[in-house]
VOGU-3710 file (C-alpha; in Angstrom, 3 decimals, decimal comma):
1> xxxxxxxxxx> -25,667/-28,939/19,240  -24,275/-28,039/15,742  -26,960/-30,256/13,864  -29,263/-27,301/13,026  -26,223/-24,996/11,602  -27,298/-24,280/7,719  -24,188/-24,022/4,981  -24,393/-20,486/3,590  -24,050/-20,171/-0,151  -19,819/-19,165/-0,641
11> xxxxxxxxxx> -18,226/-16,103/-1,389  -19,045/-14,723/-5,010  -15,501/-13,631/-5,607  -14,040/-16,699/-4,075  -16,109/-18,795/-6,559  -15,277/-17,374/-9,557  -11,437/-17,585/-8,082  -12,061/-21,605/-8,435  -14,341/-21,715/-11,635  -11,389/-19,513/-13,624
21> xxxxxxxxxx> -8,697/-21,881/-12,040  -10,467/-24,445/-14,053  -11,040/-22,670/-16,785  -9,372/-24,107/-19,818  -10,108/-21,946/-21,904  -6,482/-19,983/-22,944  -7,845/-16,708/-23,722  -9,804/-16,699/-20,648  -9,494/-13,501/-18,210  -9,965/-12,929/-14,313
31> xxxxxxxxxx> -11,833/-9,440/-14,155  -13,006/-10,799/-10,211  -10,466/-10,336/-7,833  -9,679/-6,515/-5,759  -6,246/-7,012/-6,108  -3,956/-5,043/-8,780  -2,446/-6,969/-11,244  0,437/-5,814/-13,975  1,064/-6,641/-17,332  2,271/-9,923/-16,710
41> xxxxxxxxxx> -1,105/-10,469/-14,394  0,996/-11,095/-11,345  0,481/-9,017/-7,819  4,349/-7,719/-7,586  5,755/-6,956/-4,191  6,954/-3,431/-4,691  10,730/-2,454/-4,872  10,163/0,078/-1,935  8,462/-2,597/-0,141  11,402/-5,100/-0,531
51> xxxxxxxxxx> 14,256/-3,264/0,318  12,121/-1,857/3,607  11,834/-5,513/4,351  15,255/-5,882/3,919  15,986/-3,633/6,484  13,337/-4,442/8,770  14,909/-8,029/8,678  18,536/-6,794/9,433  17,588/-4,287/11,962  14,816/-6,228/14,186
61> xxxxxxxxxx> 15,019/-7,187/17,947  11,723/-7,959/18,977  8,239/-9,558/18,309  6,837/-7,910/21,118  2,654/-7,160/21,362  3,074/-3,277/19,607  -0,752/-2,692/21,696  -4,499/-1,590/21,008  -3,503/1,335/19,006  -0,629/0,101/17,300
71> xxxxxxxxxx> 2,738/1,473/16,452  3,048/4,805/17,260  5,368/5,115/14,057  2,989/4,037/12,386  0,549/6,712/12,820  2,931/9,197/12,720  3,278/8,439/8,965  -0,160/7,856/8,000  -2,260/10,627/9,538  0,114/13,390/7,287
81> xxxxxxxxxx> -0,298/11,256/4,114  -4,017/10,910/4,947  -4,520/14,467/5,803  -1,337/16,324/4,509  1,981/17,500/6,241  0,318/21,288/7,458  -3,018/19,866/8,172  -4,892/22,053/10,837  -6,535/19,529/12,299  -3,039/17,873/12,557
91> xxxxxxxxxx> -1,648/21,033/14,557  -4,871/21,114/16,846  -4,356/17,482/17,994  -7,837/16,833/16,625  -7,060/13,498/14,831  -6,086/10,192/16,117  -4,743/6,751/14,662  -5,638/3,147/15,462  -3,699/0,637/13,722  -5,746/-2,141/12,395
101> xxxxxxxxxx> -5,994/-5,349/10,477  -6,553/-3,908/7,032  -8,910/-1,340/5,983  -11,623/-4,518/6,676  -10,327/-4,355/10,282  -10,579/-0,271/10,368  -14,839/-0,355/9,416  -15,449/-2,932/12,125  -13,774/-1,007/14,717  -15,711/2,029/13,664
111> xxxxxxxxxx> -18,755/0,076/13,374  -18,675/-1,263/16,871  -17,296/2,040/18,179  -20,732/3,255/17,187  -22,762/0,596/18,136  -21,153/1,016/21,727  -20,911/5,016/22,134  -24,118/6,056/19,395  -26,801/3,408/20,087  -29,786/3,551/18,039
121> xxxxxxxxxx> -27,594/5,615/15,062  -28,621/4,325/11,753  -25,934/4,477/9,015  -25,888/5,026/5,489  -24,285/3,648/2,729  -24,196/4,214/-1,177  -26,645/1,951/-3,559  -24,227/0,000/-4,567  -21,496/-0,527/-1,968  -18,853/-2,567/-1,699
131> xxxxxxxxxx> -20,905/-5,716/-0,628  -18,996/-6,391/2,746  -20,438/-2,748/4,008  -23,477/-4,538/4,436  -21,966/-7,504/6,778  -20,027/-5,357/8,446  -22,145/-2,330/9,904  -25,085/-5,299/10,232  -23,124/-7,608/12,352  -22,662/-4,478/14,696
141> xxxxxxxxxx> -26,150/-4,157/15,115  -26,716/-0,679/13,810  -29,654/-0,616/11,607  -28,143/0,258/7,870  -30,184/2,184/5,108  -29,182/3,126/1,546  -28,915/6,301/-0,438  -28,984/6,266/-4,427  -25,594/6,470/-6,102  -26,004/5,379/-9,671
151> xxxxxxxxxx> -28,814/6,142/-12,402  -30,436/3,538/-14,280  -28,266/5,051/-17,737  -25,009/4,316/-15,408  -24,027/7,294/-14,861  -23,369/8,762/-10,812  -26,724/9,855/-9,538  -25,930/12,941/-7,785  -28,795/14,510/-7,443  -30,662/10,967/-6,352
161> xxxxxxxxxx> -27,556/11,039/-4,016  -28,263/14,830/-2,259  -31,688/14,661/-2,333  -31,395/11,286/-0,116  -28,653/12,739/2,277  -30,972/15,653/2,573  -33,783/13,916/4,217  -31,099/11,546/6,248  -32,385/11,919/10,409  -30,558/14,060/11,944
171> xxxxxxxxxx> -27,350/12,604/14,216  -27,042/9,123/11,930  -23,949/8,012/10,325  -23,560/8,372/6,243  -21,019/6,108/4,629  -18,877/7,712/1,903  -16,186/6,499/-0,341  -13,299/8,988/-0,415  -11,933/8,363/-4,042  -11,906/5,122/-6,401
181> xxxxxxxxxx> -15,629/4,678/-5,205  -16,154/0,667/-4,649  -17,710/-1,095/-7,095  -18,682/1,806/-9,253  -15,597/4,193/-9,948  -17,528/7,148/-9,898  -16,302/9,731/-7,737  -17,578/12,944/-6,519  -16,397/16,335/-8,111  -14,699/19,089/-5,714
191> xxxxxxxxxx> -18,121/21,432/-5,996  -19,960/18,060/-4,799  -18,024/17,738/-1,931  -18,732/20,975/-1,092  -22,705/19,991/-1,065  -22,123/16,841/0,589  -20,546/18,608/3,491  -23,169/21,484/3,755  -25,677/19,146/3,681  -23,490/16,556/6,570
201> xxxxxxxxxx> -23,035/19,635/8,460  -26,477/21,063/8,179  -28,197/17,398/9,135  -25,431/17,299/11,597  -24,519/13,754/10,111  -21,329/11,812/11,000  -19,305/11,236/8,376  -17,328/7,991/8,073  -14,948/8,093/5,050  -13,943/5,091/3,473
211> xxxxxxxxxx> -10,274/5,765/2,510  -9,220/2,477/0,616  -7,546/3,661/-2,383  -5,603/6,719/-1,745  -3,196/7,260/-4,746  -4,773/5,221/-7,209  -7,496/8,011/-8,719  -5,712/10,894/-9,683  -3,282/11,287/-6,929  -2,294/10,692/-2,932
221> xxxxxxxxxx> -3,239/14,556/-2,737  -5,655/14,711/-4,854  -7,532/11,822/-4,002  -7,628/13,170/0,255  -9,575/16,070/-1,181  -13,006/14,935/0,414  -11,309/13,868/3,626  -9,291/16,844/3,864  -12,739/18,882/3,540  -14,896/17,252/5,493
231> xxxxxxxxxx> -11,831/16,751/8,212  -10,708/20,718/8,188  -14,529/21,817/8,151  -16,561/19,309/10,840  -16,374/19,048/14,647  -16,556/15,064/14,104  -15,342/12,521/11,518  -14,298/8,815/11,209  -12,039/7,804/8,937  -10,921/4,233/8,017
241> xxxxxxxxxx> -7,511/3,925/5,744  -5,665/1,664/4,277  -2,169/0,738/3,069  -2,989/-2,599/1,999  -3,189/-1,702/-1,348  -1,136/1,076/-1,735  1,874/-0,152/-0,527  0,814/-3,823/-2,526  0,993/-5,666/1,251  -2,415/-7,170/0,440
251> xxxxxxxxxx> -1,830/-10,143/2,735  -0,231/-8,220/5,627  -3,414/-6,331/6,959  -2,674/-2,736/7,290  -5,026/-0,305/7,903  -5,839/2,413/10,527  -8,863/3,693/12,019  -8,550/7,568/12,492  -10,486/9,610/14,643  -11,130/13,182/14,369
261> xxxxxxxxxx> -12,789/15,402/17,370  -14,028/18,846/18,100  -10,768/19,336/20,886  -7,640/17,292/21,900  -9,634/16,597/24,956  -12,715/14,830/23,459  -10,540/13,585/21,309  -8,121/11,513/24,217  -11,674/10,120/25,830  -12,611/8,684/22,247
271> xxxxxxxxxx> -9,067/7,280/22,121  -9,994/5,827/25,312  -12,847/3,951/23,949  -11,308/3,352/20,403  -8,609/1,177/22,568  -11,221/-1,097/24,222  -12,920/-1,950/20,900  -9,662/-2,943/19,265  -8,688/-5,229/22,536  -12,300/-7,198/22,367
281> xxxxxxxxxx> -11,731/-7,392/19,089  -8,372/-8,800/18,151  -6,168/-7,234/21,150  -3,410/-6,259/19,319  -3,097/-5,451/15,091  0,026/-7,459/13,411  2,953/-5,245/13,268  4,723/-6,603/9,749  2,842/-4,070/7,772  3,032/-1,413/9,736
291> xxxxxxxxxx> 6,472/-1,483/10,285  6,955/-1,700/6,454  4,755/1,372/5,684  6,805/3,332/8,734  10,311/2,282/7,287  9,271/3,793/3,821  7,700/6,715/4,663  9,983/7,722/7,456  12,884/7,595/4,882  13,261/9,927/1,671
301> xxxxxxxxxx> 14,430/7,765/-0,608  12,379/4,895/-0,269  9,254/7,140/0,014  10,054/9,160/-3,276  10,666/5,125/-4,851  7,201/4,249/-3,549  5,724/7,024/-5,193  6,980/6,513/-8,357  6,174/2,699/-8,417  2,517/3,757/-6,892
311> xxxxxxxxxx> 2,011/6,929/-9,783  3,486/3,487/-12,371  0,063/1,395/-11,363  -2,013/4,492/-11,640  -1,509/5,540/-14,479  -1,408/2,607/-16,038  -5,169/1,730/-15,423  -6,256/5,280/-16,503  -4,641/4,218/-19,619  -6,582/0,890/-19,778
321> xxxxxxxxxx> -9,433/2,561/-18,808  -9,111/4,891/-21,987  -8,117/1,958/-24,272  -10,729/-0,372/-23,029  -13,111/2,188/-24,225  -11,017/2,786/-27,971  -10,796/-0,982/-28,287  -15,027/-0,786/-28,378  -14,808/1,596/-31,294  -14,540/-0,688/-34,041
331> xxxxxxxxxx> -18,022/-1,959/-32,663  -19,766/0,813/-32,228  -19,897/0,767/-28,441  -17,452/3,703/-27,387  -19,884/5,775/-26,100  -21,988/3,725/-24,499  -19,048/2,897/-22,634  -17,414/6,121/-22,199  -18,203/6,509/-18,357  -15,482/3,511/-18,328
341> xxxxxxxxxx> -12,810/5,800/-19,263  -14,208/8,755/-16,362  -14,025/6,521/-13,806  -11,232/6,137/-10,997  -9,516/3,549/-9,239  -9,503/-0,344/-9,854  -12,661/-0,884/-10,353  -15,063/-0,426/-12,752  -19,174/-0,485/-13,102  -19,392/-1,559/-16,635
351> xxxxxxxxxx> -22,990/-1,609/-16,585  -23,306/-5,145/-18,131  -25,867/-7,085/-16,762  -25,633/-10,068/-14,781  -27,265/-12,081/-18,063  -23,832/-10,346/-20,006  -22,062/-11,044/-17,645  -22,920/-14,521/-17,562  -22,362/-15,377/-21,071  -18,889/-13,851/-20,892
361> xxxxxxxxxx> -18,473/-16,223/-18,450  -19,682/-19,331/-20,336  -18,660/-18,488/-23,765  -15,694/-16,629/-23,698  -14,164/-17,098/-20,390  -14,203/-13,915/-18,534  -14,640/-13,810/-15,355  -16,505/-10,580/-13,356  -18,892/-10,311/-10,188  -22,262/-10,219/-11,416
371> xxxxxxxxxx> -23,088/-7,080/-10,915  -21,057/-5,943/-13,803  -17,948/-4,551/-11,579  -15,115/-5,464/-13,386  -11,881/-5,359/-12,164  -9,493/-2,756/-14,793  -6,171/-3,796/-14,083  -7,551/-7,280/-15,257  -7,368/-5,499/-18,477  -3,835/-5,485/-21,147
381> xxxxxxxxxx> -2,551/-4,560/-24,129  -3,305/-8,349/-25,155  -6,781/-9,183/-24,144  -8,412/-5,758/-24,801  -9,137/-7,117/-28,504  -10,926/-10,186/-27,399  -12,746/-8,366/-24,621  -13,968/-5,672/-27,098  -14,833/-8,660/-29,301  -16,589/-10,391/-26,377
391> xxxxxx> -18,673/-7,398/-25,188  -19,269/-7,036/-28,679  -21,001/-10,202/-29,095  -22,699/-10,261/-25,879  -24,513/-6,743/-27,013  -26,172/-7,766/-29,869
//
């Protein structure tokens, strides 16, 4: 029965994960991967994250199922963080938290939630994305569309962007990136947030906020600005989080799908429904990574440690980001790679093109997706001169 089953070309990012493996080249340089990396190029487990562990490890009893919606201790951490301590919507009992298996886990819930409860809703996502949008919201059989986010000089498109949202059909779902915008690293000022949400509220859209990278723009505050708005303003909004990243617990899957609703009411029969879809789905989310997150944040100490370590990575690709683009000045290209330096987050949208990109590849050994997205905290104080020299060369 399997003989008609086709092999599908591999993952992009998973390839060039084996190609720089064999890589011999000893300058060579893994811009690919999501993940952040210090100056050493390792993933570190965080020293808030350890001694939670430690804790967790001593203090344990059980490895009970923690159910549909996860730990309850769990949300009670992460819808403050995500919408602040005082939040109104907090004190109306508007919001709600779901537990899931990483911020991946949080989108599909969402995505069949609205395949189940808003049939025929199309849903909207940036142009570019990160690519798994597409897979995602597709596999749930809603019908996905695209709105412009960049301009062919690289720069964000914003007017391309509310024009397009203006002319969305009324009721559908639009797809936006909360901070540290995925691939591109352009994110929206506080005056266009306050368009986007006139316009969401006049098209009566439905928000879903993509909430990945909270604390690694400008700030875990500052960075919830757009959620907070949208949130505090709108009858109805989706959220999916995560503290994968955050909290550098990559491999333990933590994220959380968060409802918000006009009333506590509505919002108890969308819980209702929100359970179902995470027990077809995967039954119950694992508990390691919530329980780490909850053990930090529900103690002073180790919260006030994991925001120091957290504000450490931060601004430590800002400064990159600002170096990257001094390191270019020798050549001549500082400007036409300024925008590197405005962006936010991990991730950058260099605007190299996949021909650049490929001869980085082959003659110099770095390593990026080929859409240009290059991954900053790839980026040190060693390898910035060769990577100047390299996107030197491959601009001539």
């Amino acid at each position: 029965m399997f003989e008609h089953i086709e092999r599908v070309p591999g993952d992009a990012i998973l390839g060039l994960i084996e190609a720089f493996k064999k890589d011999t080249n000893p300058q060579k340089v893994d811009l690919g991967v999501g993940v952040y990396r210090d100056t050493q190029g390792n993933t570190p487990v965080m020293r808030a994250v350890k001694e939670a562990e430690a804790r967790l490890l001593k203090n344990e009893t059980t490895k009970t199922y923690i159910g549909s919606h996860g730990a309850p201790s769990y949300g009670e951490v992460v819808l403050p963080m995500v919408f602040g301590a005082e939040s109104p919507v907090l004190k109306a009992n508007r919001a709600s938290a779901t537990q899931s298996p990483g911020g991946t886990g949080a989108l599909r819930l969402a995505a069949d939630f609205i395949s189940s409860q808003l049939p025929g809703k199309g849903i909207w996502v940036s142009d570019p994305t990160w690519p798994n949008h597409h897979g995602i919201f597709t596999a749930a059989g809603i019908e996905l569309h695209k709105y412009p986010y960049v301009d062919p000089d690289n720069r964000l498109d914003f007017d391309g962007m509310r024009t397009a949202l203006k002319s969305i059909p009324q009721g559908d779902v639009v797809v936006l990136h909360a901070c540290c915008h995925n691939p591109t690293g352009f994110d929206l000022s506080h005056d266009q947030w306050q368009e986007v949400l006139e316009i969401v509220r006049e098209r009566k859209l439905l928000p879903l906020i993509d909430f990945a990278y909270q604390g690694f723009g400008e700030g875990l505050d500052e960075d919830a600005y757009g959620v907070r708005l949208m949130a505090e303003n709108l009858g109805e909004a989706i959220i999916t989080s995560s503290c994968s990243k955050n909290f550098g617990i990559y491999c333990e899957r933590t994220g959380c799908l968060i409802m918000v609703a006009k009333d506590s009411e509505q919002m108890g029969n969308i819980r209702s429904q929100v359970a179902i879809v995470a027990r077809e789905n995967y039954s119950n989310p694992p508990a390691h990574g919530s329980a780490i997150v909850s053990e930090i944040l529900h103690d002073a100490e180790l919260t006030a440690l994991w925001r120091e370590e957290l504000t450490e990575m931060r601004d430590r690709i800002n400064t990159l980001r600002r170096d990257f683009v001094e390191a270019l000045k020798p050549y001549g290209l500082d400007e036409k790679y300024a925008c590197v330096a405005e962006q936010r987050g991990m991730f950058s949208y260099t605007g190299l093109t996949p021909e650049q990109v490929d001869r980085l590849r082959d003659e110099f050994g770095i390593y990026m997706v080929r859409s240009g997205r290059a991954n900053v905290a790839g980026f040190s104080q060693e390898n910035l001169p060769y990577l100047a020299k390299a996107i030197a060369a491959v601009n001539d």
